[in-house]
DOTI-807405 format. One record per residue (C-alpha): residue in three letters; x, y, z. Coordinates in nm, 4 decimals. Example, Ala and Ser with C-alpha at 12.3 -4.5 7.8 and 13.67 -1.06 7.14 Angstrom:
2
residuo  east  north  up
ALA  1.2300  -0.4500  0.7800 .
SER  1.3670  -0.1060  0.7140 .
//
This chain:
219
residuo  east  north  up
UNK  0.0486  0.1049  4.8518 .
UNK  -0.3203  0.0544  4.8404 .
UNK  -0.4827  -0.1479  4.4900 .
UNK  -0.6480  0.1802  4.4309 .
UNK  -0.3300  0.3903  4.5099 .
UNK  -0.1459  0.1710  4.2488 .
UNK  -0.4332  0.2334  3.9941 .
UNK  -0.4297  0.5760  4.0228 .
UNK  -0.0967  0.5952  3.9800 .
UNK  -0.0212  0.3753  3.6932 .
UNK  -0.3794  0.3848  3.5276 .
UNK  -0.4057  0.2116  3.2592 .
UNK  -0.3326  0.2933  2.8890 .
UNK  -0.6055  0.3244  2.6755 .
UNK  -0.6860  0.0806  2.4280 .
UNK  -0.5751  0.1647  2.0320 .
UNK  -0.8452  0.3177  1.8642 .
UNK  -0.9444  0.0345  1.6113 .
UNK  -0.9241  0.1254  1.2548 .
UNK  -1.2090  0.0772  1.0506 .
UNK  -1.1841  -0.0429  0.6712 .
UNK  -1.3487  -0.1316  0.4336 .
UNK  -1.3041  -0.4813  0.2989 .
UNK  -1.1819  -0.3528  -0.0471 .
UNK  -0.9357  -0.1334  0.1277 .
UNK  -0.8338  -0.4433  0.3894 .
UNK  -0.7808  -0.6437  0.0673 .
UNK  -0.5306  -0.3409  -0.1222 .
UNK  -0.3662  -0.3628  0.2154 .
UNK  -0.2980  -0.6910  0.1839 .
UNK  -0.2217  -0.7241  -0.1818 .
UNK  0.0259  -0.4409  -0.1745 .
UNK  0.2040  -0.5892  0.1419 .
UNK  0.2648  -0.9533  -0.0225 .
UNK  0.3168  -0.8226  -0.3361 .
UNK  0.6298  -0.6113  -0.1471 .
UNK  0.7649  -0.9303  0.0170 .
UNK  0.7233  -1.1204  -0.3281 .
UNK  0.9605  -0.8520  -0.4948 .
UNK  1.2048  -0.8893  -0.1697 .
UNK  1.1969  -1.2613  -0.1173 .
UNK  1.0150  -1.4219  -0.3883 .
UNK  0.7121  -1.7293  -0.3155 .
UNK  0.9485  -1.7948  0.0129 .
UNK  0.8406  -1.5056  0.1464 .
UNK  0.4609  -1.5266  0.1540 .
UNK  0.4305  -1.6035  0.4951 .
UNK  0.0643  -1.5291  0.6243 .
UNK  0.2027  -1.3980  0.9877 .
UNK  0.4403  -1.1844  0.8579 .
UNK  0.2433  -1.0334  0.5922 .
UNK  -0.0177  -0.9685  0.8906 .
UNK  0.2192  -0.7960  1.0898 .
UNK  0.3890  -0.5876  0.7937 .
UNK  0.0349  -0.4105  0.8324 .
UNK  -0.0471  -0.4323  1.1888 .
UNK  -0.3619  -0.7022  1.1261 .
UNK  -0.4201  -1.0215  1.2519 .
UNK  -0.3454  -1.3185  1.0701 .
UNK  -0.7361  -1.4425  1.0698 .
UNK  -0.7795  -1.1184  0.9129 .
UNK  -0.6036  -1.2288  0.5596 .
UNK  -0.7952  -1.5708  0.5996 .
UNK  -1.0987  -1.4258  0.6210 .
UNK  -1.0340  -1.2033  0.2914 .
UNK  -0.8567  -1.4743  0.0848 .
UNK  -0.9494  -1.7952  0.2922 .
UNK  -0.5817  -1.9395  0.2331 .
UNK  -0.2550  -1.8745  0.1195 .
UNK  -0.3220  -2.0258  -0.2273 .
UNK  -0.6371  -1.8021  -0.2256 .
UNK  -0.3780  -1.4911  -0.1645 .
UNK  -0.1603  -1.6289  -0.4496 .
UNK  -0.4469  -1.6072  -0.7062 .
UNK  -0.5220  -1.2717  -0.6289 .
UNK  -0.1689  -1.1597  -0.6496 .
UNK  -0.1511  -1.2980  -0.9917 .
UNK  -0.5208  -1.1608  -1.1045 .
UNK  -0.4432  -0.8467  -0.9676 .
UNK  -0.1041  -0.8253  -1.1621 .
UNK  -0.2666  -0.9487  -1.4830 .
UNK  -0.5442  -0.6584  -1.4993 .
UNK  -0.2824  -0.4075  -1.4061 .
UNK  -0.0603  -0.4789  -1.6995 .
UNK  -0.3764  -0.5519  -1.9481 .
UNK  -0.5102  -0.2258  -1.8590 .
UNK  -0.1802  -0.0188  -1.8448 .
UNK  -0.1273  -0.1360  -2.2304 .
UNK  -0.4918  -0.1339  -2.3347 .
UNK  -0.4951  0.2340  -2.1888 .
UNK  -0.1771  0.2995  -2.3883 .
UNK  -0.2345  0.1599  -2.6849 .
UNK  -0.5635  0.3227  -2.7201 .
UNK  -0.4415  0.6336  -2.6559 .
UNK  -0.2766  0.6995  -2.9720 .
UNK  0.0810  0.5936  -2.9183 .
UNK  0.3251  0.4972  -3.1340 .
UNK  0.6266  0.2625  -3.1765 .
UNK  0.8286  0.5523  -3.0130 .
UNK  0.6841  0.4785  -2.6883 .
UNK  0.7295  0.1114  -2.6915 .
UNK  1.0031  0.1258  -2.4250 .
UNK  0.7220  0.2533  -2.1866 .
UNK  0.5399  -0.0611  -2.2983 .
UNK  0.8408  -0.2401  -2.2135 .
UNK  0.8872  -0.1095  -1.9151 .
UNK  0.5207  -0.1728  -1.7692 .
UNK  0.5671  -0.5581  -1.8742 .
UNK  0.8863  -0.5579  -1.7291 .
UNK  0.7477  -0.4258  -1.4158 .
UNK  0.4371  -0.6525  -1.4074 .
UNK  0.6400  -0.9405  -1.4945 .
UNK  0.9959  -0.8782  -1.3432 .
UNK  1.0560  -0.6678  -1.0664 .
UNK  0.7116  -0.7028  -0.8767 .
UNK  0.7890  -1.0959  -0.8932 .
UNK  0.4887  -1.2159  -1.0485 .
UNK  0.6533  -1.4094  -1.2693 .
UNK  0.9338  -1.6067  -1.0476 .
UNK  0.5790  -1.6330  -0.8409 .
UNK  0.4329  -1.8350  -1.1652 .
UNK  0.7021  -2.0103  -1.2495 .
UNK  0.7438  -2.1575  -0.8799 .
UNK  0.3723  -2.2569  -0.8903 .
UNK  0.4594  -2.4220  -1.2606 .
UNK  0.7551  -2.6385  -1.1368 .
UNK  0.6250  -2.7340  -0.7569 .
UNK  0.2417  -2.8570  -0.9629 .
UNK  0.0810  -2.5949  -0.8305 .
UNK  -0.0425  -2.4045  -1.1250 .
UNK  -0.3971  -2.4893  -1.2982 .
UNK  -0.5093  -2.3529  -1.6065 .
UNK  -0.5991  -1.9762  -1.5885 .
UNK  -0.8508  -1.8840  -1.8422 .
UNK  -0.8260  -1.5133  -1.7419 .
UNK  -0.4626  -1.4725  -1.8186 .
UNK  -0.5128  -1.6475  -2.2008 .
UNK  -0.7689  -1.3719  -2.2539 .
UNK  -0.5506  -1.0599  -2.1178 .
UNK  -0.3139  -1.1783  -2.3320 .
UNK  -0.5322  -1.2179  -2.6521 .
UNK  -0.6754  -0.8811  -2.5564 .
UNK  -0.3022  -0.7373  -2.5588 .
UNK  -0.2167  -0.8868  -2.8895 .
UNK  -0.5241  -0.7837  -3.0447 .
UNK  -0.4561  -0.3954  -2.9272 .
UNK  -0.1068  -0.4686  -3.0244 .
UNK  -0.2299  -0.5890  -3.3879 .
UNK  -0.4778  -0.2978  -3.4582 .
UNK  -0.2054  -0.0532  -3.3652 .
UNK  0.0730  -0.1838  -3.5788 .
UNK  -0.2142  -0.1850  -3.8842 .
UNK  -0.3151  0.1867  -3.8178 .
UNK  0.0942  0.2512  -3.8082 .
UNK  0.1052  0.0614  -4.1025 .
UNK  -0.1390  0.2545  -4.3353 .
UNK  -0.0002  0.6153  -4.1598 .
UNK  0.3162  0.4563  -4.3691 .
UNK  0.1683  0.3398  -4.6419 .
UNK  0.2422  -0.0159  -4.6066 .
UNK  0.1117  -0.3586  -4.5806 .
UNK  -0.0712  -0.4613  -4.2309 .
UNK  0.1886  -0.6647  -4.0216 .
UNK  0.1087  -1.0167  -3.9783 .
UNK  -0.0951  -1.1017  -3.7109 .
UNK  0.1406  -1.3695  -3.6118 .
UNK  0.4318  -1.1755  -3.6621 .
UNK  0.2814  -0.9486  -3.3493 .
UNK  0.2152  -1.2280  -3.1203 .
UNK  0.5524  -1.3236  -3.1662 .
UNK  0.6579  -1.0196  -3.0497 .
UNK  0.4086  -0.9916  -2.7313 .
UNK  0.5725  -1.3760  -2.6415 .
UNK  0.9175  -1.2512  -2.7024 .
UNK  0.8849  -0.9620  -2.4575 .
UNK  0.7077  -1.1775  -2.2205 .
UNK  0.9748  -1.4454  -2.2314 .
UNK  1.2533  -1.2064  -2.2014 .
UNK  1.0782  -1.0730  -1.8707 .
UNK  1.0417  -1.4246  -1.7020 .
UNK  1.3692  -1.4751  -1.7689 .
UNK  1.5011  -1.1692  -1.6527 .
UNK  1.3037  -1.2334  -1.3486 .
UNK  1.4418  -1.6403  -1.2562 .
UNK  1.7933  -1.5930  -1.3948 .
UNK  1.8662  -1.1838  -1.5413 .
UNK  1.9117  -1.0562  -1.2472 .
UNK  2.2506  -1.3272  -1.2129 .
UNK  2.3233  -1.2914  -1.5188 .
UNK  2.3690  -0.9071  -1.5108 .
UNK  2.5698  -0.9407  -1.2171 .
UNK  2.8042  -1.2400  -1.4078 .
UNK  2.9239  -1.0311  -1.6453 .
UNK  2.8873  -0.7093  -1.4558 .
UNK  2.5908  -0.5160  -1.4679 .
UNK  2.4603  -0.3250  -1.1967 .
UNK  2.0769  -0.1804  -1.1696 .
UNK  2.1418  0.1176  -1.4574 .
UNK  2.2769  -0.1823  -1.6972 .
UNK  1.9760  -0.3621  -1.6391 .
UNK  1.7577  -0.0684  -1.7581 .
UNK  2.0242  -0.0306  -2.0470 .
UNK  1.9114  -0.3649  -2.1316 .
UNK  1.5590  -0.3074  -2.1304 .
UNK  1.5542  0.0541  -2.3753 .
UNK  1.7593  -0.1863  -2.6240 .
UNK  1.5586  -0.4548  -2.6189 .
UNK  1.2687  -0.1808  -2.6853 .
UNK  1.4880  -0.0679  -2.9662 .
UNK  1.4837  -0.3521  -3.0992 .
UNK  1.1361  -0.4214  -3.1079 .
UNK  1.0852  -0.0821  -3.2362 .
UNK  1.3122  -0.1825  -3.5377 .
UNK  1.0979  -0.4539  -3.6039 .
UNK  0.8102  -0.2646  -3.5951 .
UNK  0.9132  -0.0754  -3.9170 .
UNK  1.0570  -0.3823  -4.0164 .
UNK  0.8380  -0.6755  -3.9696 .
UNK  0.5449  -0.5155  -4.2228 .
//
């Protein structure tokens, strides 16, 4: 059979069409695809390539929007700190009260725990990694602050004394720490002494009970 015999009858596929992005779309991409393997696999499993072909892009492609690995790291961990400061700003301002503060559990939980931002921080604490973020001191002043002036307005709906302003950022650390630690050793834990995936939410609307207790409490 002829060249052109064989062309006509095996022509060729045409190419993919190529789809066009914008470069704050590429990035979401991105983000939400190593944020996915960081839940699955933790720090380990930020691999450029395979983040590249989790979303059908070359592996150029994430250089070229975070210019390293390291660069992809810090935006995981910026993008994780605005979407927990503005999940509580939002829901603090809104008018809640210390009813809802398992939600507010639950979204630093999230942030924090099961997305694996913070076994993310904590390797890049212990391997030397980690510099000083200015950014994350302020989202967390800004949380204690909203935190503050919504215990005070509680307060005086009560009748009572404002809380301490200490006495709140104890409470924004304590809910922190508990969600590192759920996220390096809780999940173990749970399973030592046999707690499956509904105990581990069990865990989480007491330890919002708690804090809710303390809330009428800690005045």
């Amino acid at each position: 059979m002829s060249t052109v015999a064989k062309t006509a009858a095996n022509p060729a596929k045409p190419a993919g069409k190529r789809i066009r992005r914008t470069a704050e779309e590429a990035r979401r991409l991105i983000l939400d695809a190593a944020e996915k393997r960081l839940a699955q696999q933790g720090p380990e499993g930020l691999r450029l390539q395979d983040i590249a072909r989790d979303i059908g892009i070359s592996h150029p492609a994430i250089l070229h929007h975070f210019e390293s690995r390291e660069g992809l790291v810090r935006a995981l961990i910026a993008r994780a700190n605005t979407q927990l400061r503005d999940t509580m700003l939002t829901a603090l301002a809104g008018g809640h009260t210390k009813a809802d503060a398992s939600d507010h559990i639950g979204h630093v939980f999230e942030a924090l725990s099961d997305r694996g931002t913070a076994r993310l921080l904590s390797w890049l604490l212990l391997t030397g990694r980690a510099t000083e973020n200015s950014s994350a001191h302020n989202i967390m002043g800004e949380i204690v602050e909203a935190l503050q002036a919504r215990r005070t307005e509680y307060a005086a709906e009560k009748a009572r004394p404002a809380p301490d302003e200490e006495d709140t950022l104890f409470m924004a650390m304590l809910t922190a720490n508990a969600a590192f630690g759920e996220a390096i050793v809780g999940r173990q834990l749970a399973e030592a002494v046999g707690l499956d995936a509904d105990g581990i939410k069990r865990f989480r609307n007491w330890f919002a009970k708690l804090l809710n207790e303390h809330w009428d409490g800690g005045n």
